[in-house]
C-alpha positions as CSV (number, residue, x, y, z in Angstrom):
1,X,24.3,48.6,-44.9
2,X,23.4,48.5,-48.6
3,X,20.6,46.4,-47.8
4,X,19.0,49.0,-45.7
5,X,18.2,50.9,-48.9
6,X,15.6,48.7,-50.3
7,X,12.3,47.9,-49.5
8,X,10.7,44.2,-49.1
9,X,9.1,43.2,-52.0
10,X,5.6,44.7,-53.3
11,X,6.0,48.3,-51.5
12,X,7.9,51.2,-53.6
13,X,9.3,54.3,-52.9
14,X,7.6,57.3,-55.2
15,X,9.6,60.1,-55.5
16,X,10.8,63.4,-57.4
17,X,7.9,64.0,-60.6
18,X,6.5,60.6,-60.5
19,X,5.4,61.5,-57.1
20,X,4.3,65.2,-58.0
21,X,2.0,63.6,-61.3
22,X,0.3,61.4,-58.5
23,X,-0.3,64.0,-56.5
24,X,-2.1,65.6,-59.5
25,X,-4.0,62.8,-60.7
26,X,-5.3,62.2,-56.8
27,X,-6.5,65.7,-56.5
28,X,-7.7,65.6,-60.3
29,X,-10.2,62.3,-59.2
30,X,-10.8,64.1,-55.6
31,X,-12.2,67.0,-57.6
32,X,-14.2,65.3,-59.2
33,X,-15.5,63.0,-56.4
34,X,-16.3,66.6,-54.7
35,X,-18.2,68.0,-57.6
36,X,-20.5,64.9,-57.7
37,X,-21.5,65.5,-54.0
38,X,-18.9,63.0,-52.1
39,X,-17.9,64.0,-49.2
40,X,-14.1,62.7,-48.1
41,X,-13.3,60.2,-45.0
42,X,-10.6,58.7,-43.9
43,X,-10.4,55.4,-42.6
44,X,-7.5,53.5,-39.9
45,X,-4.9,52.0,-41.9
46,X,-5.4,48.7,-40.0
47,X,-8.5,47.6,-38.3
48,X,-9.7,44.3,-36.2
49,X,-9.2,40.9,-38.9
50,X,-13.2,40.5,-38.4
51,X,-13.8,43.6,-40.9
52,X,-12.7,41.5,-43.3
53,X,-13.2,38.3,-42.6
54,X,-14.5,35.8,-45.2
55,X,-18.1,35.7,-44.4
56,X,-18.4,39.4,-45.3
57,X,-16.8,38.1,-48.7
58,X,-13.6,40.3,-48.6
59,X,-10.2,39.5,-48.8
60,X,-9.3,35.9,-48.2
61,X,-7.1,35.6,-45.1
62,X,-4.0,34.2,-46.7
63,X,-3.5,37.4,-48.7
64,X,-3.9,39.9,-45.4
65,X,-0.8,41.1,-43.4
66,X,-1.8,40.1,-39.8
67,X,-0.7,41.4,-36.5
68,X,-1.4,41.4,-32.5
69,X,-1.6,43.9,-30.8
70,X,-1.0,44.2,-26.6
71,X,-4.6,43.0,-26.0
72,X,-3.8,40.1,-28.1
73,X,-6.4,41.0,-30.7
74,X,-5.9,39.9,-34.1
75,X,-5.5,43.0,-36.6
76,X,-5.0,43.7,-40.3
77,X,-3.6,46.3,-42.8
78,X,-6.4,47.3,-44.5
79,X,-6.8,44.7,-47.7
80,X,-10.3,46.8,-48.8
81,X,-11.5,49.6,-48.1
82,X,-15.3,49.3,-48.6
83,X,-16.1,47.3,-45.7
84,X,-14.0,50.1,-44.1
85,X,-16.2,52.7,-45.2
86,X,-18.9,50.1,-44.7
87,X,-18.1,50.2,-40.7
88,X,-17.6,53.5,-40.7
89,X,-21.1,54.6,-42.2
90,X,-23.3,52.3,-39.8
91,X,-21.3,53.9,-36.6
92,X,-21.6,57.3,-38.2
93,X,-24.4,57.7,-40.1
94,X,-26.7,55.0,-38.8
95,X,-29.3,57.1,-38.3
96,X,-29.3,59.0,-41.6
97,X,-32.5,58.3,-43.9
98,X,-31.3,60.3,-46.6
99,X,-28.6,58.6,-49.4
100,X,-24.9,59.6,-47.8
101,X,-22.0,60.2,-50.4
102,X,-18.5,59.1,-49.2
103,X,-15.4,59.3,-51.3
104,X,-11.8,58.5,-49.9
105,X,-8.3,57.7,-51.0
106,X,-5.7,55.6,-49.3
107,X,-3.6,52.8,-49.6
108,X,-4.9,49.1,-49.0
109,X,-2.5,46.0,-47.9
110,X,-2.7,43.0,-49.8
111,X,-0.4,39.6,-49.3
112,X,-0.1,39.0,-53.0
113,X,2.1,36.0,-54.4
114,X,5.2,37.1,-55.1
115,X,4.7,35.7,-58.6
116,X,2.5,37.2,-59.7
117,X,4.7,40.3,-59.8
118,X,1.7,42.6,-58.1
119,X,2.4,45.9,-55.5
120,X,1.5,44.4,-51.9
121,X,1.1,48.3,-51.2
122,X,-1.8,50.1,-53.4
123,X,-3.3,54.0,-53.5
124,X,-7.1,53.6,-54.3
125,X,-9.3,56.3,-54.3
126,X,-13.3,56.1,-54.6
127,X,-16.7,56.4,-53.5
128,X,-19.3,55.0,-51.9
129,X,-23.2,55.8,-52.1
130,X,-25.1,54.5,-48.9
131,X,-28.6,54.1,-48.9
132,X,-29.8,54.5,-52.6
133,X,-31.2,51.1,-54.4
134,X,-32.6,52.7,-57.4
135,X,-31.0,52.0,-61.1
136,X,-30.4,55.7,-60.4
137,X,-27.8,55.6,-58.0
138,X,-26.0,52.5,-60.0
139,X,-26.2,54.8,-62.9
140,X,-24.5,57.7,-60.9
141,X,-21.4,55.3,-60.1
142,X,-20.7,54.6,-63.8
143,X,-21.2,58.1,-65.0
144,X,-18.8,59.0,-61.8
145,X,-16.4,56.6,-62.7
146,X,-16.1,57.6,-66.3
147,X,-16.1,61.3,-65.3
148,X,-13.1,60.8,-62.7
149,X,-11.1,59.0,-65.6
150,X,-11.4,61.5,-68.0
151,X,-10.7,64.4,-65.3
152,X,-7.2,62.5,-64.8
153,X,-6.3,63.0,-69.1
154,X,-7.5,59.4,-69.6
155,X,-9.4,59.3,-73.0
156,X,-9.3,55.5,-74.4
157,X,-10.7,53.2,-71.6
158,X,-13.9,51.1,-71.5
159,X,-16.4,50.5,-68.3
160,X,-17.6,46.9,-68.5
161,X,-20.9,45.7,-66.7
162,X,-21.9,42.5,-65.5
163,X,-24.0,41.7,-62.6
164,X,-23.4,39.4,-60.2
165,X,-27.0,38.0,-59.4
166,X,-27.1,36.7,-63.2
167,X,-24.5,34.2,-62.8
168,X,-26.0,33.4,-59.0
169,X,-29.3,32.9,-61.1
170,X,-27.6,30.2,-63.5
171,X,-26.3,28.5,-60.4
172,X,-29.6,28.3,-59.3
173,X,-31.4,27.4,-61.9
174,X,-29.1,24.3,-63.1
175,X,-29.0,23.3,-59.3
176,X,-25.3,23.8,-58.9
177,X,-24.0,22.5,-55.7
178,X,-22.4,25.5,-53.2
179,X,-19.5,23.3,-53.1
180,X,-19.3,23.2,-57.1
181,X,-19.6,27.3,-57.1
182,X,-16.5,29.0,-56.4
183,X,-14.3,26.8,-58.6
184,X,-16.7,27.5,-61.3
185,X,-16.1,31.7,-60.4
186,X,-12.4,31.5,-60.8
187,X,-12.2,29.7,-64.3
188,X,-14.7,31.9,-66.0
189,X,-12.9,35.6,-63.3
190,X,-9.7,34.0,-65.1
191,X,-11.4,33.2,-68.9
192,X,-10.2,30.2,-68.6
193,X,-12.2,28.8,-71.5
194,X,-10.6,25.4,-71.8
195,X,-10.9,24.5,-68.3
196,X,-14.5,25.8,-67.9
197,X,-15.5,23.3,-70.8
198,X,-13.8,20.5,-69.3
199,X,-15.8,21.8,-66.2
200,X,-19.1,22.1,-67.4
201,X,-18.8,18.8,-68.9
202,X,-18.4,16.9,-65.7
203,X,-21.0,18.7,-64.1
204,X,-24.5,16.1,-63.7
205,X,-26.9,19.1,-65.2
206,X,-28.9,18.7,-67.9
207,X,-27.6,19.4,-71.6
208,X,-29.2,22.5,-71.7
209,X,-28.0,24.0,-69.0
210,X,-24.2,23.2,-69.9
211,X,-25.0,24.8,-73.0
212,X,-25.6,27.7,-71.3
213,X,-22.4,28.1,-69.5
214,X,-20.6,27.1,-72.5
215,X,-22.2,30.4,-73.7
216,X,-21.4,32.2,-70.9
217,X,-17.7,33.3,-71.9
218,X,-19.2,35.1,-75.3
219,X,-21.8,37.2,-73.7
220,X,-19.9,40.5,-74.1
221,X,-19.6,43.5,-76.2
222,X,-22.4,46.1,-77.1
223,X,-26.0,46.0,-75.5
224,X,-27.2,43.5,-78.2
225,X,-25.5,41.0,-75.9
226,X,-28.1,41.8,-73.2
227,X,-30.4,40.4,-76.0
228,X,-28.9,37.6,-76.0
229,X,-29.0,36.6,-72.6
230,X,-32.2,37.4,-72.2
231,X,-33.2,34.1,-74.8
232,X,-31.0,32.5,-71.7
233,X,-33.0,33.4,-68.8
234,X,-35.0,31.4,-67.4
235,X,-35.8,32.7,-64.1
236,X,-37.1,36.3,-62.4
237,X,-33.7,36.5,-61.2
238,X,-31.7,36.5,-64.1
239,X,-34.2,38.2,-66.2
240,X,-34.2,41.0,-63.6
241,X,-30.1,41.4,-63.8
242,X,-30.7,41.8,-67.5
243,X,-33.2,44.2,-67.1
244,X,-31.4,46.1,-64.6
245,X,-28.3,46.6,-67.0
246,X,-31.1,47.8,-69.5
247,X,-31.9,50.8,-67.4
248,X,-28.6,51.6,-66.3
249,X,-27.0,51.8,-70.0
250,X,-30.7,54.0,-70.8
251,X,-29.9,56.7,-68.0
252,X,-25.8,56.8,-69.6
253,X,-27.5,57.9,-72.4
254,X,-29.0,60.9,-70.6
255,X,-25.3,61.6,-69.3
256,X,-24.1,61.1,-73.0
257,X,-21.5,58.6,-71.4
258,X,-22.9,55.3,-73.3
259,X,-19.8,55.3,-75.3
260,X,-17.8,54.2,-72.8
261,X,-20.1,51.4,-71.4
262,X,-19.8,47.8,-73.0
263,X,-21.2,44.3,-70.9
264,X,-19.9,41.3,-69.8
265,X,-22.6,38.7,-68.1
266,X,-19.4,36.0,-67.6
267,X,-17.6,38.5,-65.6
268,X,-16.4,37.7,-62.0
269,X,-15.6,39.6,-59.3
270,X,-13.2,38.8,-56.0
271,X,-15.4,39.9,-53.4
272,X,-18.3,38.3,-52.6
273,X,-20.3,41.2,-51.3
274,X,-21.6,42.4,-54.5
275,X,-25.2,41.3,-54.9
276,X,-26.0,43.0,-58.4
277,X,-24.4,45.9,-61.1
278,X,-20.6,45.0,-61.2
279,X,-17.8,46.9,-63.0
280,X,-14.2,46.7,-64.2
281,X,-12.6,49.1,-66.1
282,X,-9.7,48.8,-69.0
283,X,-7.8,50.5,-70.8
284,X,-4.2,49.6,-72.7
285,X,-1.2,50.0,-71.2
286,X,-1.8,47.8,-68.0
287,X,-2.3,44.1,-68.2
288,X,-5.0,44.6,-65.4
289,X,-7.8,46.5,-64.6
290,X,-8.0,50.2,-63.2
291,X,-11.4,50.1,-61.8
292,X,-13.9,48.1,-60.0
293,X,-16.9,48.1,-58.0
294,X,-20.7,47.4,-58.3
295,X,-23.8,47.2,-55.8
296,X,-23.0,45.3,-52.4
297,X,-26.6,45.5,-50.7
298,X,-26.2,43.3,-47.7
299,X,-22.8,44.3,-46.3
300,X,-24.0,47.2,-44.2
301,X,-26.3,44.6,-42.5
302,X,-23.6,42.8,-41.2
303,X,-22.6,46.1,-39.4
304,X,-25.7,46.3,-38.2
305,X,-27.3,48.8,-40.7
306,X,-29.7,47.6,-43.1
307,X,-29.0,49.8,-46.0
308,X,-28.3,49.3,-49.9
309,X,-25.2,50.8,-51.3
310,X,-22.7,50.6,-54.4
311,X,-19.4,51.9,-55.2
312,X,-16.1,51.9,-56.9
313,X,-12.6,52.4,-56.5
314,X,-9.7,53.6,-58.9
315,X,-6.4,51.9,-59.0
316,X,-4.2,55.4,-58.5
317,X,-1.1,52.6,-59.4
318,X,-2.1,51.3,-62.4
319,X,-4.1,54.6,-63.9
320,X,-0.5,56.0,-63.9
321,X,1.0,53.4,-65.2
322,X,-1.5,53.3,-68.1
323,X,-1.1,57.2,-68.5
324,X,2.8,56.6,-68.6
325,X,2.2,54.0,-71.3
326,X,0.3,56.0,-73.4
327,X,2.5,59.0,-73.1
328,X,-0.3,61.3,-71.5
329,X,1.6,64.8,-70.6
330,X,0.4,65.1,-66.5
331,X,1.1,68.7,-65.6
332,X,2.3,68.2,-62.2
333,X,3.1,70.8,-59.6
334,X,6.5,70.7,-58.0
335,X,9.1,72.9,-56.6
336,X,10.6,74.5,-60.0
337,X,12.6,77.6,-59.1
338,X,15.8,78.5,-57.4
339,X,16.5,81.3,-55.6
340,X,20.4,81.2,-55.6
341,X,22.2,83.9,-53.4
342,X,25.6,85.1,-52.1
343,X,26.3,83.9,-48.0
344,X,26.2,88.0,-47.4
345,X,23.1,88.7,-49.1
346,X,20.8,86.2,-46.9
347,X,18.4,89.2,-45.9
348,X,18.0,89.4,-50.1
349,X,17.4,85.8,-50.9
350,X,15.2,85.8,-48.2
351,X,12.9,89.1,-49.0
352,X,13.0,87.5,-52.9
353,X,11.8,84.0,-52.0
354,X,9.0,85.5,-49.4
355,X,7.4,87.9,-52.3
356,X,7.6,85.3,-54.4
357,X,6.1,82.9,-52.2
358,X,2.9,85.2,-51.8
359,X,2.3,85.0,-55.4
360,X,2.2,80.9,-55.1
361,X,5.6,80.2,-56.8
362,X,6.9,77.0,-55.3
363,X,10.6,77.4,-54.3
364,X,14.0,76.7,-52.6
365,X,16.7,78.8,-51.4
366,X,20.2,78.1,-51.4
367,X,23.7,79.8,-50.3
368,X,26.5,79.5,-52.5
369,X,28.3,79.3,-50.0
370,X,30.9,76.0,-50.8
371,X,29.4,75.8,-54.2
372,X,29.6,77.7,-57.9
373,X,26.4,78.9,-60.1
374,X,27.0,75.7,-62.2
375,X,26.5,73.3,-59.7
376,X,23.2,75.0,-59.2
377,X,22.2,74.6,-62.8
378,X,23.0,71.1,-62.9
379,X,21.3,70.4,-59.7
380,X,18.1,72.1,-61.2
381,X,18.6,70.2,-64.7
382,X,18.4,67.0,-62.6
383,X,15.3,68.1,-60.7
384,X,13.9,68.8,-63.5
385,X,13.2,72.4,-62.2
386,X,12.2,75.8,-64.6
387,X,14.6,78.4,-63.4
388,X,17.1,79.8,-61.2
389,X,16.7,83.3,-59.7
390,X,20.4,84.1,-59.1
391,X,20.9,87.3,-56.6
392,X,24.4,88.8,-57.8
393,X,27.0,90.0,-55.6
394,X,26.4,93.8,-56.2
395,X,23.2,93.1,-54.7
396,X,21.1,95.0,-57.3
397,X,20.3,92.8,-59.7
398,X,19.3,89.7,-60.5
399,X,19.9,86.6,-63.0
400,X,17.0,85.4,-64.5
401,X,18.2,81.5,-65.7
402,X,15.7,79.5,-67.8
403,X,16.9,75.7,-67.6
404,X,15.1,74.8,-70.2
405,X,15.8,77.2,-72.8
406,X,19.4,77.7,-71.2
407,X,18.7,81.2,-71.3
408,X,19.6,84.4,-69.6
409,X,18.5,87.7,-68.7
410,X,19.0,90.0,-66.0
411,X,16.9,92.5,-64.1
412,X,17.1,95.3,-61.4
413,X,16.8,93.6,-58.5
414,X,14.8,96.3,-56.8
415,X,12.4,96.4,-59.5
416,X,11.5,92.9,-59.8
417,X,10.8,92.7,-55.7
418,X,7.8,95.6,-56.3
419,X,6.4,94.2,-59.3
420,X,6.4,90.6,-57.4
């Protein structure tokens, strides 16, 4: 029976004020997704496997929970929800011209090893903007980003940018084999410094173009990075990533947000949709990163709608956990009074907790019936509640009990129901 009470590994149960402070820092992002013009969907918590099969460079179908259903087909818990929104738009909005602003939160699915010590169950929220190309609208996903952050209590945290056609471009220009590529990805997504000189070393490139992966790992920091990629670029394509980054970090200016905004032209990213500005963001407290995103121009195509888009999500998990870390107060709002009452005086307790109620105090009502005023309190101190409005027996007035002061004052009952 015991067993019964826990959950498989990688899910949680969130509960009490932890679950009240994520309810705040959702609606705290959600907000802000609103005020920028993002309008909410909501997407099926499992879809068909092909959403996310590899060729639309998603999740890799080891790490997705798969099902049948009656039909036979094969189905997934959402691992991602951008090809989500992705399908969503080109059914919905396929015949929009005009850039469409989608935000969301749920919870994506992910088979991770069970070393690796990861949640299998995660809350991101986000947003997606369909049909803009411009620098302008990659621009408007960092300064969204940063904004959401900060509208959460967040204050130290950093918005790195890359850009994925910049290492493609590399690839290209030292004639990399496709078979070569991906290993190459995962030592310099995982830093692995040693292994990606041992790498480059074996590869049959010319000298100068090793020594420009070698390089690779240090091209981060301020803008005066971007300067020094550029003496690295050889091509249109890689000189066209830098200038890209450029523009964006010259419009974060106008937003006064270039504070937050550093580079990285090594970084990697796990899905391979993304065909130019990436992002991760970091903060301390969490060994991983709270945000990603970046521009994914030909995944709409492959619902069959042409258009250009970019986006991000927020890790709702690991911002908390950061925010727990780094001891930032979240004023949550939770049930934080008691209105206690005699068994005879139910038509009271229940006149009290319905004025109240009208003024948008959150509340419970409980009989005493079986139980003493103490057990109340304690109850309340456990909760972590305010207050206890106790009704006394004579019916005329009430106890005003502050849990966290531990003090008391009493009032006529039939005064405090007008003035409420």
């Amino acid at each position: 029976m015991e067993q019964l009470l826990h959950t498989p590994e990688g899910v949680r149960d969130i509960y009490n004020g932890e679950f009240a402070k994520k309810l705040t820092v959702e609606k705290r992002i959600r907000e802000t997704l609103n005020l920028f013009g993002y309008q909410d969907i909501q997407t099926p918590g499992f879809e068909f496997f092909d959403i996310f099969r590899k060729e639309r460079g998603s999740v890799a179908s080891k790490d997705m929970f798969k099902f049948f259903d009656r039909d036979g087909s094969t189905l997934v818990l959402r691992p991602d929800m951008t090809p989500s929104v992705a399908r969503c738009a080109a059914k919905y909005y396929s015949e929009e011209t005009i850039p469409v602003r989608l935000c969301y939160l749920g919870n994506t699915y992910i088979n991770n090893s069970s070393y690796l010590g990861r949640l299998k169950e995660c809350t991101d929220a986000g947003g997606e903007l369909i049909g803009d190309g411009s620098v302008q609208a990659d621009a408007e996903i960092v300064a969204l980003v940063i904004e959401c952050l900060r509208k959460t209590g967040l204050q130290e945290f950093q918005i790195e940018l890359g850009h994925a056609g910049f290492f493609s471009g590399l690839l290209d220009e030292a004639g990399i084999p496709e078979e070569e590529r991906d290993g190459l990805r995962e030592l310099y997504d995982n830093k692995n410094y040693f292994g990606i000189e041992t790498r480059v070393s074996q590869l049959e490139i010319p000298e100068d173009n090793k020594e420009i992966f070698r390089k690779l790992p240090r091209l981060f920091g301020s803008c005066e990075s971007l300067a020094l990629a550029k003496t690295m670029a050889r091509s249109a394509r890689t000189m066209e990533a830098i200038r890209r980054l450029e523009q964006i970090y010259e419009l974060l200016k106008l937003y006064g947000l270039e504070k937050y905004v550093s580079f990285d032209l090594g970084m990697m990213v796990n899905y391979r949709y993304y065909t130019g500005m990436i992002l991760k963001g970091y903060t301390y407290g969490t060994g991983d990163t709270i945000v990603s995103g970046g521009r994914y121009d030909t995944l709409m195509a492959q619902f069959g709608k042409d258009r250009p888009s970019v986006g991000f999500k927020i890790s709702v998990d690991g911002l908390l956990t950061a925010m727990e870390r780094q001891k930032i107060a979240i004023e949550a709002e939770m049930v934080n009074t008691l209105v206690v009452y005699h068994p005879e005086q139910l038509a009271l307790g229940i006149a009290l907790a319905g004025q109240l109620r009208k003024t948008g105090v959150w509340l419970a009502l409980h009989s005493l019936e079986g139980r003493i005023l103490e057990d109340y309190i304690s109850y309340g101190k456990r909760m972590a509640m305010g207050g206890i409005l106790f009704i006394r027996q004579d019916g005329k007035t009430v106890e005003v009990i502050d849990l966290v002061s531990g003090s008391r004052q009493t009032a006529d009952l039939t005064r405090f129901l007008e003035e409420e």
